[in-house]
C-alpha positions in Angstrom: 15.8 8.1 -46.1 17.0 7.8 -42.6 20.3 9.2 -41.4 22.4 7.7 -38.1 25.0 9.5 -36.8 28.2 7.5 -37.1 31.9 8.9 -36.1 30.2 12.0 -35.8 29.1 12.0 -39.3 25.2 11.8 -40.3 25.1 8.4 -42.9 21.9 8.6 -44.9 20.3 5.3 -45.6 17.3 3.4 -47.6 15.3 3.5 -44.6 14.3 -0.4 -45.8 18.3 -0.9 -45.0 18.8 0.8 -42.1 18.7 -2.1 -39.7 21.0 -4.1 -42.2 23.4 -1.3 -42.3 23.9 -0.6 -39.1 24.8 -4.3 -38.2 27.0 -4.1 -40.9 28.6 -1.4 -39.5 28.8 -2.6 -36.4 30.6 -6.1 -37.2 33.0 -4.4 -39.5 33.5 -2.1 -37.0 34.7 -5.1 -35.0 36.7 -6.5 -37.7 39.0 -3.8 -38.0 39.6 -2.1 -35.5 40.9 -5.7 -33.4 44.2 -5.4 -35.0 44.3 -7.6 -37.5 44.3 -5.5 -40.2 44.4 -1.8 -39.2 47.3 -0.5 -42.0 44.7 -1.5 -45.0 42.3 1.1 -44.5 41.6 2.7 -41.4 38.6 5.1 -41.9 36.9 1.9 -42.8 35.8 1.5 -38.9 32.2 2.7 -38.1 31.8 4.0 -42.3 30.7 1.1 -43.8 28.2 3.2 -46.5 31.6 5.9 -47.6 33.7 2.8 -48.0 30.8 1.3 -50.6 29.8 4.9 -52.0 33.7 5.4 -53.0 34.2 1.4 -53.5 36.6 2.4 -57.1 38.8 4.1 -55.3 39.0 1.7 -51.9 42.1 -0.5 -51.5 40.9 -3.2 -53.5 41.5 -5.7 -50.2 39.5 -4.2 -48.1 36.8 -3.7 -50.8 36.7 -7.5 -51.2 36.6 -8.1 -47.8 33.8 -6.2 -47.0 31.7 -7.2 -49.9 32.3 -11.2 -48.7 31.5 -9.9 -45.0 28.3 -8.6 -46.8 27.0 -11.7 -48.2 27.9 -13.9 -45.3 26.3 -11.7 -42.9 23.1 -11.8 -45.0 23.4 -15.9 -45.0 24.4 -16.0 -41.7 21.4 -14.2 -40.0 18.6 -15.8 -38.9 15.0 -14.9 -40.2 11.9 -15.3 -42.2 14.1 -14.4 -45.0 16.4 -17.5 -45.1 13.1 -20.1 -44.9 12.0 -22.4 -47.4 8.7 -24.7 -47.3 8.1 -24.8 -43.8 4.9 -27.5 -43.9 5.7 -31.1 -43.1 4.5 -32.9 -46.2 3.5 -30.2 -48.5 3.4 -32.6 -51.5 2.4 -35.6 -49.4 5.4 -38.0 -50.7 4.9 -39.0 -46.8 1.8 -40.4 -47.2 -0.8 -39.7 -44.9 1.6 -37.8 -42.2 2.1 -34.1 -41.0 -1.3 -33.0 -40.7 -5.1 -33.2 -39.4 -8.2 -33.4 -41.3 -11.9 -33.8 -40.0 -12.3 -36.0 -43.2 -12.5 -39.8 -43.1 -9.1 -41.4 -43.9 -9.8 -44.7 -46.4 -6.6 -45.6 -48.3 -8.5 -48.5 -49.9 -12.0 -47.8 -52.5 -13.7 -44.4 -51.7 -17.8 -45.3 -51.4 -19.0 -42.0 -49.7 -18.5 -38.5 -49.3 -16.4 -36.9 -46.4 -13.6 -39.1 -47.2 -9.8 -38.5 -48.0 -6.8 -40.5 -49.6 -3.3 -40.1 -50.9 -2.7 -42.0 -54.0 -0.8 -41.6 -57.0 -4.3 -41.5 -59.1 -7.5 -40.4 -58.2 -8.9 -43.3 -60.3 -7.2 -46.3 -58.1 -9.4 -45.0 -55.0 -12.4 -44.0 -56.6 -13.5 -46.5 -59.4 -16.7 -44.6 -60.5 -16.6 -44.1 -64.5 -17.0 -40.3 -64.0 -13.3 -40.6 -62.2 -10.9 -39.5 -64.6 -6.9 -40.9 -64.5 -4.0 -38.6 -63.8 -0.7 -38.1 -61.8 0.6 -35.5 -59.0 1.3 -32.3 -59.7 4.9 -32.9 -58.7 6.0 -35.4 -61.1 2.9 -37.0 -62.5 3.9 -40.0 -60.9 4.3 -39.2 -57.2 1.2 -38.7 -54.5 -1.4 -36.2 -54.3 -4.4 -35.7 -51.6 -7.6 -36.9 -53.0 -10.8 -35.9 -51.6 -14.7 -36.6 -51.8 -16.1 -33.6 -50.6 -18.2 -33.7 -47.1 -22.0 -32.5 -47.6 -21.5 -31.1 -44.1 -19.9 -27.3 -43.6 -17.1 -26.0 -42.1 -15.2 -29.3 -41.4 -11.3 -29.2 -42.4 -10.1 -31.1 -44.6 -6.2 -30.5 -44.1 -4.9 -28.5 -41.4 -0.6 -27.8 -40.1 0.2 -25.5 -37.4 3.2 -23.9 -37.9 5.6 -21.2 -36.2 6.3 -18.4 -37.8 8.1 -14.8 -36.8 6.3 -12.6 -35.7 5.7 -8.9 -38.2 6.7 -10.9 -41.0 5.1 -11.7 -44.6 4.1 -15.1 -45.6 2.9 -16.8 -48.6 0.3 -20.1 -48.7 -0.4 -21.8 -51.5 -1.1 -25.2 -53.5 -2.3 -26.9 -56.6 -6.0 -27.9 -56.7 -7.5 -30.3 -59.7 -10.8 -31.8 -60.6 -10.9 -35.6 -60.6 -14.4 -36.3 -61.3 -16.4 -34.7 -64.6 -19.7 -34.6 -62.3 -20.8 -31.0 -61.3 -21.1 -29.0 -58.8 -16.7 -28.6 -58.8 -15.3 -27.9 -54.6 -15.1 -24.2 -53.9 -11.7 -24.3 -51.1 -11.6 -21.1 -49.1 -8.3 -20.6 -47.3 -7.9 -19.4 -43.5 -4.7 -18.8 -41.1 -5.5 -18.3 -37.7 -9.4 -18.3 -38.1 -9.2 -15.5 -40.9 -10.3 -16.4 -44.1 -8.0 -15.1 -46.8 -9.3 -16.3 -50.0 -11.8 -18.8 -51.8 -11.1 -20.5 -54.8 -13.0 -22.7 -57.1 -11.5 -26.3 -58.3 -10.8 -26.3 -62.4 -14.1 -26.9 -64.2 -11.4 -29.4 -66.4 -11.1 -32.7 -65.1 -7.1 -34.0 -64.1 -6.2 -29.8 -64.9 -4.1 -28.4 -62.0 -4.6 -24.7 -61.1 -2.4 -22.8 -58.6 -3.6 -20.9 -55.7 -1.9 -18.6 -52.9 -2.8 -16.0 -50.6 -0.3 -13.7 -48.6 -0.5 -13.5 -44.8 1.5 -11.0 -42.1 2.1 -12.8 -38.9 1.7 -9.5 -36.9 2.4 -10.7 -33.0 1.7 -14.1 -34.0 4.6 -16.6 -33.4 2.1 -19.7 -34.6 0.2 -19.6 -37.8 -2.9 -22.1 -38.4 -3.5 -22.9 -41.6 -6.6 -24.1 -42.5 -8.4 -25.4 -46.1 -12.3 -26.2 -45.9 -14.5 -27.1 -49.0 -17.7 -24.5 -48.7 -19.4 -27.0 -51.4 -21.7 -29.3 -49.7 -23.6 -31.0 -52.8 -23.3 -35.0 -52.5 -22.5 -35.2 -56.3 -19.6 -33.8 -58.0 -17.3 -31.6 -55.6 -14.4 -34.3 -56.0 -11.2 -33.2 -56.2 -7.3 -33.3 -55.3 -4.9 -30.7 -53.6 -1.0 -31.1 -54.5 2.3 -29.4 -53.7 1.0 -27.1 -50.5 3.4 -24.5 -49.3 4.3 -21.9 -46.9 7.1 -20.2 -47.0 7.9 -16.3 -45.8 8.5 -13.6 -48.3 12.3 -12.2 -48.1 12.5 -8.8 -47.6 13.6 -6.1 -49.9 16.7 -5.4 -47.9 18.0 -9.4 -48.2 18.4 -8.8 -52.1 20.1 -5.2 -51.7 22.7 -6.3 -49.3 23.5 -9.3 -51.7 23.6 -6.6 -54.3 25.6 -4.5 -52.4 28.0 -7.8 -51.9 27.8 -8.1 -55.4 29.0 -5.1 -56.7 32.0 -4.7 -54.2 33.2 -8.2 -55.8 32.8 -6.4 -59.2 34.8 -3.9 -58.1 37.5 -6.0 -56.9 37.5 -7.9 -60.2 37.6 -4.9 -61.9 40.3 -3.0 -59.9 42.4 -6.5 -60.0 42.5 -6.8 -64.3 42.9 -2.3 -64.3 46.3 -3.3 -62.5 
């Protein structure tokens, strides 16, 4: 817990929602004590946490007020939080667009290895009898990346700078299948900002998509590299497809309690509303 002295009084608060708080005190604060509305309840100014703490027995206006104030503040404020998919062309409906790759682009037939596509089935681009036929991960009709691994290291296959805030938490992740029933499988390993966060192995199945995700903090960064390399070299097998990429930031704990906290008042004021 962390207390702030406010009107004189020490507040105790989640010390995850201490920051949240205290803006929300300070815009109510604002609110009420312009003059629009000073007769509904004037203690409210400054006391954000009493006026939830003893939310039954509030005047039921301001109680609703505050809980919409809640929710819009926690929409309204910029941040990590409020992000979806930041990537480009995560599931590469695009087409070959919104990233690098060190690998041969060849949208017609794939002879050789080191090469790359986006198709709707690994078996249009390569016609080899081990290829098997399938769809996306997305729909099992839309695109996917399609790959014959390289049988040289360290080159990137698919690459997106992004920017990110800084001292936040951040999640990457895809689909990854086997389109070819020759072995050795591709063994992806996973990197943002030259540090490797995770390798994982392609399905041992052919045309079976597996997830994979690894969590990152930006720190001081404001630009995150991301970064997938095959570390299988061998010139037979180690075809594959990658589908449905993402990167997104984790919301923080104190996003869902101040909706909760929005929630609840508008319970109240429900509640308060039918009891009268």
């Amino acid at each position: 817990m962390r207390s702030v002295i406010s009107q004189g009084r020490a507040v105790a608060y989640p010390l995850g929602m201490h920051s949240w708080m205290r803006l929300l005190e300070l815009r109510l604060s604002r609110v009420f004590s312009g003059g629009t509305v000073p007769s509904l309840y004037p203690s409210v100014q400054g006391d954000v946490a009493r006026s939830f703490k003893g939310g039954m027995n509030m005047n039921p206006i301001v109680l609703f007020l505050s809980s919409l104030f809640a929710i819009a503040i926690t929409l309204a404020i910029p941040g990590p939080a409020h992000c979806g998919n930041l990537l480009i062309n995560g599931n590469f409906e695009q087409g070959n667009t919104g990233f690098s790759s060190d690998y041969s682009f060849t949208p017609g037939a794939n002879q050789v290895a080191g090469e790359y596509t986006v198709t709707t089935d690994p078996a249009l681009w390569n016609r080899d009898q081990a290829t098997l036929s399938y769809g996306d991960h997305t729909t099992g009709s839309g695109r996917m990346f399609a790959i014959n691994g390289a049988t040289s290291p360290n080159l990137t296959l698919w690459s997106e700078l992004v920017g990110v805030a800084p001292n936040s938490n951040y999640e990457f992740g895809g689909w990854l299948s086997t389109w070819s029933w020759v072995t050795p499988v591709a063994d992806l390993s996973i990197s943002i900002n030259g540090e490797v966060l995770g390798s994982f192995p392609a399905p041992s199945a052919t045309g079976e998509w597996n997830t994979f995700s690894v969590m990152w903090n930006s720190g001081s960064s404001n630009s995150a590299l991301l970064r997938i390399t095959d570390s299988q070299t061998a010139a037979g097998g180690n075809d594959f497809a990658i589908d449905d990429l993402h990167f997104a930031a984790v919301p923080e704990p104190s996003t869902f309690v101040l909706f909760g906290i929005g929630g609840i008042g508008l319970a109240a004021y429900v509640w308060r509303r039918r009891r009268s």
